[in-house]
C-alpha positions, 0 to 999 in steps of 0.5 A, spaced: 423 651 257 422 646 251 417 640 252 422 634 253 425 639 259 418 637 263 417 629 265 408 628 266 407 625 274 404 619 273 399 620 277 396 626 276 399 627 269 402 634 271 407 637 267 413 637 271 421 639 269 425 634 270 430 636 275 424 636 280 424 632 286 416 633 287 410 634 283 407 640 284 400 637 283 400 632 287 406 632 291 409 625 289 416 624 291 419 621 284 425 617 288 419 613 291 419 610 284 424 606 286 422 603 291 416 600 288 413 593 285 407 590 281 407 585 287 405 591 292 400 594 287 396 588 287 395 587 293 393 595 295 388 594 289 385 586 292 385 591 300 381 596 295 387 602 298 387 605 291 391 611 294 396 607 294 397 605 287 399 609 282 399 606 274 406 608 271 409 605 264 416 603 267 416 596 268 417 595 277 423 590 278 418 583 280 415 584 272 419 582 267 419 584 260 421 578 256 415 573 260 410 580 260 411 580 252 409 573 250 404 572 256 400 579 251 402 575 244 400 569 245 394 569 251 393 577 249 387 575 246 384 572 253 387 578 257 394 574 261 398 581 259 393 584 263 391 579 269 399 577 270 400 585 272 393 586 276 389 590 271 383 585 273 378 591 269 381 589 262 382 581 264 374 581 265 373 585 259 377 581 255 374 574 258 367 577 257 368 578 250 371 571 248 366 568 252 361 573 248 365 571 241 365 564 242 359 563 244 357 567 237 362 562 234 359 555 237 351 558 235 354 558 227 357 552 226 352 548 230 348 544 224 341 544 229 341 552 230 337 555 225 340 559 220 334 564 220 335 567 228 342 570 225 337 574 219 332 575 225 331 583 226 331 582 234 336 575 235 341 577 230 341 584 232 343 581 239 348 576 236 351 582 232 352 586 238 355 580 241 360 581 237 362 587 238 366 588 244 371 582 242 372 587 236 376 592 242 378 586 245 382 585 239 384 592 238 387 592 246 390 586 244 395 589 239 395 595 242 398 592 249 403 588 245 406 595 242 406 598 249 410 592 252 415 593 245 415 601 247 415 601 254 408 605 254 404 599 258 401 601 264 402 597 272 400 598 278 404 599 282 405 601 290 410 602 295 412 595 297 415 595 304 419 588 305 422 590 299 425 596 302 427 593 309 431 588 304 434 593 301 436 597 307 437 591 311 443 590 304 446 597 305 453 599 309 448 604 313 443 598 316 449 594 317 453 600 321 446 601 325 445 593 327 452 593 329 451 599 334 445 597 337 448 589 339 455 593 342 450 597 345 445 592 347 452 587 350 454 594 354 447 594 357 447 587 359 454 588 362 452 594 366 446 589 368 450 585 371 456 589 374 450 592 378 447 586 380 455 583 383 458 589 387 464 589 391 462 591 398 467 593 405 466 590 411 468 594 417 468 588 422 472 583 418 475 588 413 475 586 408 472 587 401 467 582 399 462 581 392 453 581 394 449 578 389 443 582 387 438 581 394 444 579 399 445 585 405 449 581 409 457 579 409 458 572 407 464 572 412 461 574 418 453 576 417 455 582 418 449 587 414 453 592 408 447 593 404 439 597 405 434 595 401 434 603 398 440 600 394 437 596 390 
């Protein structure tokens, strides 16, 4: 089969053809996909469950592309694309890295900071290097723009389980399920209380009387219809 005949599993990268309901790696099932959020995956990756989290490039439900796009454009610089997703490594990264710059920054423009600690061997070589992650910072910035743009930005994600039991709980099935189980739960009820009130015959008066649950004699002439065997 051509390449564009396979689909990669998000979470083990292996090649998979694209009628595959399985990955034969790893043995997710793709239709699983469907049923997860952003919102989940941060809360697995807060809890430290990171089998439970997969990194995909489609964008869940509860992530909107428009407000994840303007987070990276203007805040991109301070990781907000990364830390509204839950990537909490690249948020650090990024933060580090502007602190790292601004402090840099401030150091050149203060008028009582010598200017001969920036030409020293071993202060200037430690403020250089200073500069050096935001020189990344600034190239994931706009690499994250591009991903958002062509839908290759990756989010954690995770089943989430009150978004399914919402979706269930909306389909036709869920609600053919509550209906049988409130008709079988009012038969039950009925049935509890036919057999609290029975009806009883009574060979001295001879007539047909109803005992509540725990009455054994008839109400009429006190005559005993009941034994305790047939509670």
């Amino acid at each position: 089969m051509r390449l564009k005949d396979y689909k990669k599993c998000p979470r083990c990268n292996t090649k998979v053809a694209l009628n595959e309901a399985r990955c034969a790696g790893c043995g997710l099932i793709f239709e699983r996909l469907n049923k997860v959020t952003n919102r989940a995956g941060k809360l697995a990756l807060k809890r430290k469950e990171y089998n439970k989290v997969i990194y995909v490039k489609k964008l869940p439900p509860d992530v909107n592309k428009v407000k994840l796009l303007l987070f990276a454009i203007f805040l991109g610089f301070l990781g907000a694309q990364y830390a509204k997703v839950g990537r909490n490594k690249m948020f650090c990264f990024s933060i580090i890295s502007f602190v790292l710059l601004f402090i840099y920054t401030l150091l050149n423009c203060l008028a009582f900071i010598p200017k001969w600690i920036f030409t020293d061997k071993y202060i200037g070589l430690i403020l250089i290097f200073m500069t050096f992650p935001s020189a990344f910072a600034v190239i994931f910035w706009f690499a994250s723009i591009f991903q958002i743009i062509f839908n290759r930005f990756k989010v954690p994600v995770s089943i989430d389980e009150d978004y399914i039991l919402s979706e269930i709980s909306n389909s036709d099935v869920a609600k053919d399920i509550i209906n049988q189980v409130k008709k079988s739960r009012e038969e039950n009820e009925k049935a509890v209380k036919t057999k609290q009130k029975r009806k009883y015959f009574c060979a001295n008066c001879g007539m047909y009387v109803k005992l509540q649950k725990g009455d054994y004699n008839c109400p009429i002439c006190n005559e005993r219809l009941r034994n305790d065997e047939d509670e």
